[in-house]
C-alpha positions in Angstrom: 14.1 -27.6 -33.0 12.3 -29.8 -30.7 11.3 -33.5 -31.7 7.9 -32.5 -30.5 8.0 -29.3 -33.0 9.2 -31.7 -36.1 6.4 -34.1 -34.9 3.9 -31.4 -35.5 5.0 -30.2 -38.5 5.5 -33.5 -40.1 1.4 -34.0 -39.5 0.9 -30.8 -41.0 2.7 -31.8 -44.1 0.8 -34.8 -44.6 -2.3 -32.3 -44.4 -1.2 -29.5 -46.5 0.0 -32.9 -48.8 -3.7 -33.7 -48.7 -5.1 -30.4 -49.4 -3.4 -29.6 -52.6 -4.8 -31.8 -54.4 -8.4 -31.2 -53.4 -7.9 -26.7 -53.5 -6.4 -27.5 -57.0 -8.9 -29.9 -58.5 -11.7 -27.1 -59.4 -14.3 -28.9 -58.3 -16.2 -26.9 -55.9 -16.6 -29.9 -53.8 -13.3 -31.1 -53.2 -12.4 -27.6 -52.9 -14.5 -26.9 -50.1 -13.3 -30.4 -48.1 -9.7 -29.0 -49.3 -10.3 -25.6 -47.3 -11.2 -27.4 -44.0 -8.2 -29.3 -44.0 -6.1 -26.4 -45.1 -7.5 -24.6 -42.0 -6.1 -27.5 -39.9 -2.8 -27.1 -41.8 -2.6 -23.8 -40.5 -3.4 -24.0 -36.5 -1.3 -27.2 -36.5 1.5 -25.0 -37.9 0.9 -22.2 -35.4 0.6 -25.2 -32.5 4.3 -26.2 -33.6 5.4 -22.7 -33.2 4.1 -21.8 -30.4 5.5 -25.3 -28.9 8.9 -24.4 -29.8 8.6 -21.2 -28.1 7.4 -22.8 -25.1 4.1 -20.6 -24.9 2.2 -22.6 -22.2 2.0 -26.2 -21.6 0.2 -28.1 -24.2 -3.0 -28.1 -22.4 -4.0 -24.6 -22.3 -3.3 -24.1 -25.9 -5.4 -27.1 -26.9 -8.4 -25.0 -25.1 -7.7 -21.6 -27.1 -9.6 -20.6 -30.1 -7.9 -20.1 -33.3 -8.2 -16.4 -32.8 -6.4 -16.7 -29.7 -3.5 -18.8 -30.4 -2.6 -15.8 -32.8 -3.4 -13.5 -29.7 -0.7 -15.2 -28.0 1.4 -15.1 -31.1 1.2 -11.4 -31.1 2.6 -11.6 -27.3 5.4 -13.1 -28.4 5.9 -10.8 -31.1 5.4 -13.1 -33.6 4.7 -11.1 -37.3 1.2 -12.7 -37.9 1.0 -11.7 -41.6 -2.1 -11.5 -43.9 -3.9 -11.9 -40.2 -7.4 -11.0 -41.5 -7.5 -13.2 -44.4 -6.3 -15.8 -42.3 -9.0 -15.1 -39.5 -11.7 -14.8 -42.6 -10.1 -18.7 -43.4 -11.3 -20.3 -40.2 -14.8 -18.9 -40.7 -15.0 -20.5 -43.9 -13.5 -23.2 -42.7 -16.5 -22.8 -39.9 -19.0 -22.0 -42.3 -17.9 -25.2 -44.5 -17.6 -28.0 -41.8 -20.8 -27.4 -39.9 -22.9 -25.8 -42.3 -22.2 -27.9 -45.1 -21.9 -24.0 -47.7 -20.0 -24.9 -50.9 -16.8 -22.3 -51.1 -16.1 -21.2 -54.9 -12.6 -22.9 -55.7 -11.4 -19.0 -56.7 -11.6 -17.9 -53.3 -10.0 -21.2 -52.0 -7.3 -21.0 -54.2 -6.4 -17.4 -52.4 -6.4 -18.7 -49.3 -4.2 -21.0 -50.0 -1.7 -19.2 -51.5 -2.3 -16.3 -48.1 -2.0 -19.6 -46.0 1.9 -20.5 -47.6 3.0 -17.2 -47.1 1.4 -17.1 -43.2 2.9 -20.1 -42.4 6.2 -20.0 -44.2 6.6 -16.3 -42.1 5.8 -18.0 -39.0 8.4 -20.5 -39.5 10.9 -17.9 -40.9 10.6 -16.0 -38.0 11.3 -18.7 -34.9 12.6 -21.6 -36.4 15.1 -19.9 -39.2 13.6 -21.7 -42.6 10.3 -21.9 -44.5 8.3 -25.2 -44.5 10.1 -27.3 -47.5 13.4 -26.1 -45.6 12.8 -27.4 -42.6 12.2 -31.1 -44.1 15.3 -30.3 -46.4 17.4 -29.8 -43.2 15.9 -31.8 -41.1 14.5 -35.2 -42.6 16.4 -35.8 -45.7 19.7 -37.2 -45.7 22.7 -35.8 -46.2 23.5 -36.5 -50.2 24.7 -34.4 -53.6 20.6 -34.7 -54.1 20.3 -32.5 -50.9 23.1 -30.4 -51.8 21.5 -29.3 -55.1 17.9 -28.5 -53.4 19.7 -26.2 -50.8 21.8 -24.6 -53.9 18.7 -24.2 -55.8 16.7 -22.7 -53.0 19.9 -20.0 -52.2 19.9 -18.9 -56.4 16.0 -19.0 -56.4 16.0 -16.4 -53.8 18.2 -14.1 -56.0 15.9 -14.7 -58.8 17.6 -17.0 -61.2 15.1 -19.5 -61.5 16.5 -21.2 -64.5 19.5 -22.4 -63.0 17.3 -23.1 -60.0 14.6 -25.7 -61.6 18.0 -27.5 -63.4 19.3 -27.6 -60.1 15.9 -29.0 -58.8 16.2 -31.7 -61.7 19.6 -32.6 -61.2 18.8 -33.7 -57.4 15.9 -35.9 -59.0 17.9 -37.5 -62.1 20.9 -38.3 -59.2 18.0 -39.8 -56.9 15.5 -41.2 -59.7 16.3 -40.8 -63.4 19.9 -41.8 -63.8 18.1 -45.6 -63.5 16.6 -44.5 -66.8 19.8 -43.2 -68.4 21.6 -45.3 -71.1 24.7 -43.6 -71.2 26.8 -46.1 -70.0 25.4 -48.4 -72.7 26.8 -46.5 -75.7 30.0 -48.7 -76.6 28.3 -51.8 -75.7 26.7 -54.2 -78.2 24.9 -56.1 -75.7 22.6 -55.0 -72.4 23.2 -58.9 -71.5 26.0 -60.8 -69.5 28.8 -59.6 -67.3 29.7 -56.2 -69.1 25.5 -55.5 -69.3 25.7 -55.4 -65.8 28.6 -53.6 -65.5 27.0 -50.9 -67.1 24.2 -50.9 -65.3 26.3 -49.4 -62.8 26.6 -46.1 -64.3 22.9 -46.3 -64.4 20.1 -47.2 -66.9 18.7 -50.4 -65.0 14.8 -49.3 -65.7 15.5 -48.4 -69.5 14.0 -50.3 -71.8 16.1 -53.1 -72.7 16.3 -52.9 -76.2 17.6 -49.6 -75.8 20.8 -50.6 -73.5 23.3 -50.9 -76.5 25.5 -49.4 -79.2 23.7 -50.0 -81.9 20.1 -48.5 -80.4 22.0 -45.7 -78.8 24.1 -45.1 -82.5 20.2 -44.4 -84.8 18.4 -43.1 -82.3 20.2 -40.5 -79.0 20.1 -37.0 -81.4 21.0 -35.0 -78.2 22.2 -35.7 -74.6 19.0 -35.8 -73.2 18.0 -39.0 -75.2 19.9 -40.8 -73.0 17.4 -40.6 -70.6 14.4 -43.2 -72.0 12.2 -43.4 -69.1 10.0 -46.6 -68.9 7.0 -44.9 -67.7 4.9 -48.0 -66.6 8.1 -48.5 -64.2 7.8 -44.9 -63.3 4.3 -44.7 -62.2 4.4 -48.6 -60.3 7.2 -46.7 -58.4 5.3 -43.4 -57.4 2.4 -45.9 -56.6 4.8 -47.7 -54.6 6.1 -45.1 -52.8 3.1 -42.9 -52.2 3.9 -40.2 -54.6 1.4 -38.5 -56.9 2.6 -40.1 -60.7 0.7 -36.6 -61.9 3.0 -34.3 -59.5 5.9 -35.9 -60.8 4.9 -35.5 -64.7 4.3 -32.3 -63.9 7.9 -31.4 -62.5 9.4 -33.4 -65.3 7.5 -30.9 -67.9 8.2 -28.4 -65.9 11.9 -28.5 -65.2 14.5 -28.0 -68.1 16.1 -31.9 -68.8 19.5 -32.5 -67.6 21.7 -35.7 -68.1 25.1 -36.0 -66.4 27.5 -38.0 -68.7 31.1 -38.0 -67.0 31.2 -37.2 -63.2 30.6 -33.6 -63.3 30.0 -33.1 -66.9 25.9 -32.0 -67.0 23.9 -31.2 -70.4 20.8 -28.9 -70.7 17.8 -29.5 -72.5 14.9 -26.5 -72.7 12.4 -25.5 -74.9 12.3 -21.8 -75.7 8.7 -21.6 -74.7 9.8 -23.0 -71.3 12.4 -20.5 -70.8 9.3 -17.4 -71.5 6.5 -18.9 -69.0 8.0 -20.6 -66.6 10.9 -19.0 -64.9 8.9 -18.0 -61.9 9.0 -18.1 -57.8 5.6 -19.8 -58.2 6.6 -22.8 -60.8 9.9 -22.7 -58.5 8.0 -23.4 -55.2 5.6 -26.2 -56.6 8.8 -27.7 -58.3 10.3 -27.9 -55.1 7.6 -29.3 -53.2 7.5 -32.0 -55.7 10.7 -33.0 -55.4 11.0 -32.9 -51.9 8.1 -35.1 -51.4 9.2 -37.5 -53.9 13.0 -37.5 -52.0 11.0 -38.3 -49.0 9.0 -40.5 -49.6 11.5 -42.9 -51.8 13.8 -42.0 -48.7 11.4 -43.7 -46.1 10.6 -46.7 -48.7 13.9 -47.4 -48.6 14.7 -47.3 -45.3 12.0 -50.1 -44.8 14.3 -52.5 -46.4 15.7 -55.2 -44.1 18.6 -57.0 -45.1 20.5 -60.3 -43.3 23.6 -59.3 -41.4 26.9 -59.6 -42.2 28.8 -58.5 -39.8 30.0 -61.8 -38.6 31.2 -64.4 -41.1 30.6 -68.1 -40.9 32.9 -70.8 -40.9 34.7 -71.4 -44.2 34.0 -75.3 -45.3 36.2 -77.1 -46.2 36.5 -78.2 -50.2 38.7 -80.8 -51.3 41.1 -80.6 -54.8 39.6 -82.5 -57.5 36.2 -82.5 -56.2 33.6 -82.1 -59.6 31.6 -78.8 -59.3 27.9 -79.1 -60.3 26.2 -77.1 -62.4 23.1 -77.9 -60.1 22.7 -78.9 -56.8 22.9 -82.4 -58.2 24.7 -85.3 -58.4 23.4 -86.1 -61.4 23.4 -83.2 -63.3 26.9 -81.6 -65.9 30.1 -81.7 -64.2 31.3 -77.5 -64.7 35.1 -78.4 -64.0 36.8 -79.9 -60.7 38.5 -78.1 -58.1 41.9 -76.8 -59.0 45.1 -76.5 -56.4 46.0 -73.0 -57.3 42.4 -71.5 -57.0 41.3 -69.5 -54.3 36.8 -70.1 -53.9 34.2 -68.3 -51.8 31.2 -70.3 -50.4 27.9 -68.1 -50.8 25.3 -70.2 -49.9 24.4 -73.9 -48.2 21.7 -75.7 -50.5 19.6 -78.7 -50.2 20.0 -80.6 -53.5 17.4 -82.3 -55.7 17.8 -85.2 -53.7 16.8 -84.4 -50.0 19.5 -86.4 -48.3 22.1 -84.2 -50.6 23.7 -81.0 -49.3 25.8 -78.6 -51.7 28.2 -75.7 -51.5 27.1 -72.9 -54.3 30.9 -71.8 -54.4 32.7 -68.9 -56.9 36.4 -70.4 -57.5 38.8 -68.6 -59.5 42.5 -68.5 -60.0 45.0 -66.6 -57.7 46.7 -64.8 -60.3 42.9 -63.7 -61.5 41.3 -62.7 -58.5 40.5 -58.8 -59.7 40.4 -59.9 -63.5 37.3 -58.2 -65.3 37.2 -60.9 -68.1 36.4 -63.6 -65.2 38.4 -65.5 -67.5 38.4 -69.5 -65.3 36.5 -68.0 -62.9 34.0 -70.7 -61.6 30.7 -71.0 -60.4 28.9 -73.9 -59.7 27.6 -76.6 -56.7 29.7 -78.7 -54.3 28.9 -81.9 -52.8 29.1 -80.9 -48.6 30.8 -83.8 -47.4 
């Protein structure tokens, strides 16, 4: 695909992002601004194909009428599907925009649905995968999150939809919810210190705290899928955060079956009954991977806004001298932790200014050589050094 294609389409996914909140809302209003921006959805879509396709230079499609950009689709023996109903969207989409007529939000949920199933043909057709595929394959990263979406979209197109929505939530408790999931937590009487954090490893970070041990875990986890307490004022400061709509994502949680992984590999199911006789359909499968993807996304871009220092070179080691005193602060003045030991091996992390401006300290990790991968951190050391 060209980058100028994926440009294109990435703008129309910010659209059609747009727009399905406004065709979905009811109100006749917001439904009739929705249906002018879904109508720019759709030409941008058709642009992008007809880009990739090479179908002029950019110029001379700019200056074609909607109508004729799928005249010159039809050239190229494009399927144009659901044509009329997509020609009868741009005159609403006319009548709308510069005669200010209120569409009924019945009407405008139809041509949303026609404008999906359009657009998603077009795309089929010359670039080989549907809208949410092509930002599957194309955007996201390479991860077992992405390898569950594409597994879910292959057994949704053979019509098992159950084992494709818990494949759906399995890519979001990987990405998201295993932060939420205690499991790790259930042997342990404590969230706090060095084996707290160590569990924090196998997830369960944004659980409440008082939930993080044995004892919480013990009176109140009736099923697997109590592992997962979600702390929801984290959840929606995250979707905020990130851009994601906290709604959407309530909605795919309701309308997913719960999974937890335990052990690597191990994964338990959680449904209600009810779920299992409404909801198993292509429909709740498409919006349940739109969700998703969007919320993959758009945590994906966050993070990669991060900056961190490098660490590809290494500074000098200093120089620290046996039977120095190691600070508990960056003071002279303040308790002596324990002085520097002959057989100990020590790291230097950072260089701080002390209390005193004219003082410079060592924040240094010393620990014995005979303990250097010891779990109990039994005499390891932390503390400050006077920089001489």
């Amino acid at each position: 695909m060209k980058s100028s294609t994926l440009s294109t389409l990435l703008v129309a996914k910010a659209i059609f992002e747009k727009t399905k909140s406004l065709v979905n809302s009811g109100d006749k209003y917001s439904c009739t601004a929705g249906i002018i921006l879904l109508q720019d959805f759709v030409e941008l879509v058709v642009l992008a194909v007809l880009d990739e396709l090479d179908a002029g230079d950019q110029k001379s499609l700019e200056s074609k009428s909607f109508d004729e950009l799928l005249g010159e689709l039809k050239k190229l023996k494009v399927p144009v599907v659901k044509s009329g109903t997509i020609k009868a969207l741009n005159k609403q989409r006319v009548i709308s925009k510069h005669y200010g007529q209120l569409s009924e939000p019945a009407s405008i949920i139809n041509y949303f649905s026609t404008a999906i199933v359009f657009t998603d043909a077009l795309l089929e057709h010359v670039i080989g995968s549907k809208l949410q595929e092509i930002f599957l394959t194309d955007i996201l990263k390479d991860s077992p999150s992405k390898d569950f979406l594409k597994e879910a979209i292959d057994v949704a197109g053979n019509g098992g939809y159950l084992q494709a929505l818990a494949l759906l939530r399995k890519a979001f408790f990987l990405s998201y919810e295993r932060e939420y999931c205690i499991y790790s937590f259930r042997q342990q009487e404590s969230s706090n210190g060095f084996f707290g954090l160590l569990g924090m490893l196998g997830g369960g970070r944004k659980a409440y705290p008082w939930t993080r041990n044995k004892a919480w875990i013990e009176a109140n986890v009736k099923a697997p899928a109590d592992y997962i307490q979600v702390d929801h004022e984290k959840l929606k400061t995250d979707c905020m955060e990130w851009g994601v709509s906290t709604v959407d994502v309530e909605n795919f949680r309701r309308l997913t079956p719960k999974v937890v992984e335990t052990e690597k590999g191990v994964w338990h199911l959680d449904y209600d009954t009810n779920f299992a006789a409404n909801e198993l359909s292509l429909e709740n499968f498409n919006y349940c991977l739109d969700v998703v993807l969007d919320f993959l996304l758009k945590k994906q871009a966050f993070d990669d806004g991060h900056k961190w220092p490098k660490r590809v070179k290494s500074g000098p080691t200093p120089m620290i001298y046996i039977d120095k005193p190691i600070f508990e602060r960056p003071s002279t003045t303040s308790a002596i932790v324990e002085y520097v030991k002959e057989d100990y091996y020590y790291t230097v992390d950072r260089v701080v200014s002390g209390f005193d401006v004219n003082e410079e300290f060592l924040y240094a990790h010393l620990y014995p050589k005979d303990k250097e991968f010891s779990l109990t951190l039994e005499d390891h050391i932390w503390g400050y050094l006077l920089a001489e």
